[in-house]
VOPASE-814118 format. One record per residue: x negated, y, z of N, C-alpha, C in turn; residue in three letters. Coordinates in steps of 0.02 Angstrom, whole numbers, padded with zeros to 5 digits, always signed. Each point is the difference from the previous one (the first is absolute). Layout:
<pts>
XYZXYZXYZALA...
</pts>
This chain:
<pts>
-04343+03970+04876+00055+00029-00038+00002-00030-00070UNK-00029+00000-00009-00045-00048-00095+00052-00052+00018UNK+00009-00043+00059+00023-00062-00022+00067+00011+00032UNK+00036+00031+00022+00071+00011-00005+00000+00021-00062UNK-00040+00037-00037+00040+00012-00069+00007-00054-00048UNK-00069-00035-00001+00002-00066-00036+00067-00043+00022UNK+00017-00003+00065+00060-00047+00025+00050+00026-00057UNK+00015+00063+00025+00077+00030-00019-00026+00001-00066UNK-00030-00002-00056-00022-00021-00075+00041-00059-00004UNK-00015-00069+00048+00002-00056-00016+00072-00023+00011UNK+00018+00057+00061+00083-00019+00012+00051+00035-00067UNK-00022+00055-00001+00019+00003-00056+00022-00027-00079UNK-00060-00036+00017-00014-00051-00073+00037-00044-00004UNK-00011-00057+00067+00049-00036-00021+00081+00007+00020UNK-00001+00052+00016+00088+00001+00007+00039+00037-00061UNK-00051-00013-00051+00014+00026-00052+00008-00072-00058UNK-00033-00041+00002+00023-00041-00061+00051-00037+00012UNK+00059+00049-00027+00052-00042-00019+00014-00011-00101UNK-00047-00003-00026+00007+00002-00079+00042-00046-00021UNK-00027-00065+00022+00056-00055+00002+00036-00006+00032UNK+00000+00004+00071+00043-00007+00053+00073+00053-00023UNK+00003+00062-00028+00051+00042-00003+00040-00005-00048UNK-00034-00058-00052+00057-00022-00075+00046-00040+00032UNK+00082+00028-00029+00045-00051+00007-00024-00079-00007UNK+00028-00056+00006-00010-00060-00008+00012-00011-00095UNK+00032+00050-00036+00001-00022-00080-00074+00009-00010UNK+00000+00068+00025-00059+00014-00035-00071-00023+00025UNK-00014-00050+00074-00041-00018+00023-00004-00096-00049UNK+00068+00002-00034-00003-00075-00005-00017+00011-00089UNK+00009+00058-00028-00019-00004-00058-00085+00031-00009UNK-00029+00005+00062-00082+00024+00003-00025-00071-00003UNK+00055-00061+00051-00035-00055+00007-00010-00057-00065UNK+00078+00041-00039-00010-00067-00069-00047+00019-00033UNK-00032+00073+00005-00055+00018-00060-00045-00037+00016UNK-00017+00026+00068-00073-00017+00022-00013-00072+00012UNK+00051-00033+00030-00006-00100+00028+00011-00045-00064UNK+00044+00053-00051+00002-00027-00060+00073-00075+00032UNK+00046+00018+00027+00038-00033+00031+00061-00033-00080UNK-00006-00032+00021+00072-00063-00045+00062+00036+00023UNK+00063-00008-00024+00089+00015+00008-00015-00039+00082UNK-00022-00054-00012+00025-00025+00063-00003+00021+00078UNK-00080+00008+00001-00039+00039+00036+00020+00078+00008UNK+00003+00035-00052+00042+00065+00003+00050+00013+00045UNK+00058-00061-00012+00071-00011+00024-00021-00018+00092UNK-00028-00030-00009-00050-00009+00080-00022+00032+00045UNK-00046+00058-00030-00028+00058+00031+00052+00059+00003UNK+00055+00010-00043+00057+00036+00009+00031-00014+00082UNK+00023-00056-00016+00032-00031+00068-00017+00022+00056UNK-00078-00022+00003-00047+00025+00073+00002+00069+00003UNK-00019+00050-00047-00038+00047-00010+00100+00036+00030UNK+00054-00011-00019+00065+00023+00013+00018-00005+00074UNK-00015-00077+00013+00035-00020+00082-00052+00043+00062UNK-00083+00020-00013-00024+00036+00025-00014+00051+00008UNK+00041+00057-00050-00007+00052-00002+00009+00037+00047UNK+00067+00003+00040+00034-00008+00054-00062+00006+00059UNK-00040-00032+00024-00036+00010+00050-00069+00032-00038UNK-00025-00022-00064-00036+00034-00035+00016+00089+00021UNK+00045+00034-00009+00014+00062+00018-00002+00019+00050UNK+00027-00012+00052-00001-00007+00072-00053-00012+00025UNK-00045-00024-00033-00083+00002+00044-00053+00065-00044UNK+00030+00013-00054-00027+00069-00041+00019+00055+00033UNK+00044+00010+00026+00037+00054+00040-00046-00005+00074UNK-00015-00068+00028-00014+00005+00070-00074+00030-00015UNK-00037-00016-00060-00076+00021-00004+00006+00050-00023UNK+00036+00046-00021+00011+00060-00015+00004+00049+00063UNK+00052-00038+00031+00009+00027+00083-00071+00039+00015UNK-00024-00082-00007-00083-00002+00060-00046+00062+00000UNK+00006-00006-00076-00066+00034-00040+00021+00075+00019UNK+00086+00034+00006+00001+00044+00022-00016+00025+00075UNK+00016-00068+00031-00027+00020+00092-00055+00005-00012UNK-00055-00053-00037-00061+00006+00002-00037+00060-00013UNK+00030+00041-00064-00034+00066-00022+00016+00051+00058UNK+00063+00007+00026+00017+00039+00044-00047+00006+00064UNK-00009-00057+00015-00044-00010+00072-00056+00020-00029UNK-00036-00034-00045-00075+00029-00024-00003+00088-00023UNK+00030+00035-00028+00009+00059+00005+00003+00042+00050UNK+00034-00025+00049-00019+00030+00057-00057+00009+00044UNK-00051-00047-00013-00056+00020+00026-00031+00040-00061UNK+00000+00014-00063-00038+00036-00055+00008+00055+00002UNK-00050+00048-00011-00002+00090-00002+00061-00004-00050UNK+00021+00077-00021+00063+00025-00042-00039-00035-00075UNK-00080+00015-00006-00037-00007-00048-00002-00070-00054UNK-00004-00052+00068-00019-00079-00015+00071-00019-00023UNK+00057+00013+00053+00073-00002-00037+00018-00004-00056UNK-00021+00077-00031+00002+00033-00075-00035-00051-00035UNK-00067+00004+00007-00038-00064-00044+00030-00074+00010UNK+00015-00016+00042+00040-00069+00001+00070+00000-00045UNK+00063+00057-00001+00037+00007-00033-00014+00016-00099UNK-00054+00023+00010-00042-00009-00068-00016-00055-00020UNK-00020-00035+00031-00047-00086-00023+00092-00026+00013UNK+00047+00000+00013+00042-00044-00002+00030+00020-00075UNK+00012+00068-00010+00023+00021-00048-00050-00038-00062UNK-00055+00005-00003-00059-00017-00066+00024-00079+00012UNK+00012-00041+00051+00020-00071-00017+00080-00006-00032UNK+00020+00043+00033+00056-00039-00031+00001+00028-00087UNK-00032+00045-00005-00004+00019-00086-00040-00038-00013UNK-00040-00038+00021-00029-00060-00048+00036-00057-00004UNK+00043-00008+00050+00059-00059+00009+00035+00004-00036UNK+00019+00056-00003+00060+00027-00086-00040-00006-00065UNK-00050+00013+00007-00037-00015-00080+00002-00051-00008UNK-00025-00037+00033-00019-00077-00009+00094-00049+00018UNK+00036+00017+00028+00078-00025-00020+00033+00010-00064UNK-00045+00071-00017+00019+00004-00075-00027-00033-00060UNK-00068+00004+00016-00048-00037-00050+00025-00075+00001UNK+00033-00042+00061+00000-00062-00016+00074-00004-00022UNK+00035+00051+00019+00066-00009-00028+00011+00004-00088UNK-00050+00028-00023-00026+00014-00077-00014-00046-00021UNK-00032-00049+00027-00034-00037-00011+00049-00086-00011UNK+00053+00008+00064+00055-00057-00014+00056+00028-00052UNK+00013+00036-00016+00055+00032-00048-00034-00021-00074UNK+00050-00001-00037+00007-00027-00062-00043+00066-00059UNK-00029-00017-00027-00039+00058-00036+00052-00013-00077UNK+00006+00068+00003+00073+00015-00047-00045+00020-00076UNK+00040-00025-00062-00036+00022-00052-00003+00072-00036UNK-00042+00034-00014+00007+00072-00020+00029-00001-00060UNK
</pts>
């Protein structure tokens, strides 16, 4: 039983990082000029891509979204009312660290304003 829970931990987990994956393309292409330290040119470049793929970019976020819901569904069904509850707990405690940490880095790309 230990290691169905560890599973459904892990399915959980990763059907959860979308931090980057869930920013529009502005705001995924202005994470990239900070961090790659990108030129106009290059910018104008990764726009392009980051625009013409969005389109299936979404459409495969939605299909792993799907999954992760068949997936929890089926695994719940073999779990007491108990393990359920605690599994709906540990999803809840991730995704509040997913929100902290989308926030902390979103703080972190924004312009620090003068007092």
């Amino acid at each position: 039983m230990k290691t169905a829970i560890k599973f459904l931990a892990l399915v959980v987990a990763l059907a959860a990082q979308p931090a980057f994956a869930e920013r529009d393309p502005s705001e995924r292409l202005e994470h990239m000029k900070k961090e790659l330290k990108l030129n106009s040119e290059q910018a104008e470049q990764a726009r392009k891509i980051l625009e013409e793929f969005e389109p299936q970019r979404k459409a495969l976020h939605e299909q792993k979204r799907a999954l992760h819901e068949k997936v929890c569904s089926r695994l719940k069904a073999v779990l007491t009312k108990e393990q359920g509850e605690k599994l709906d707990k540990m999803a809840e405690e991730r995704k509040e660290r997913h929100r902290r940490h989308r926030d902390a880095e979103s703080e972190a790309v924004a312009p620090v304003k003068p007092q």
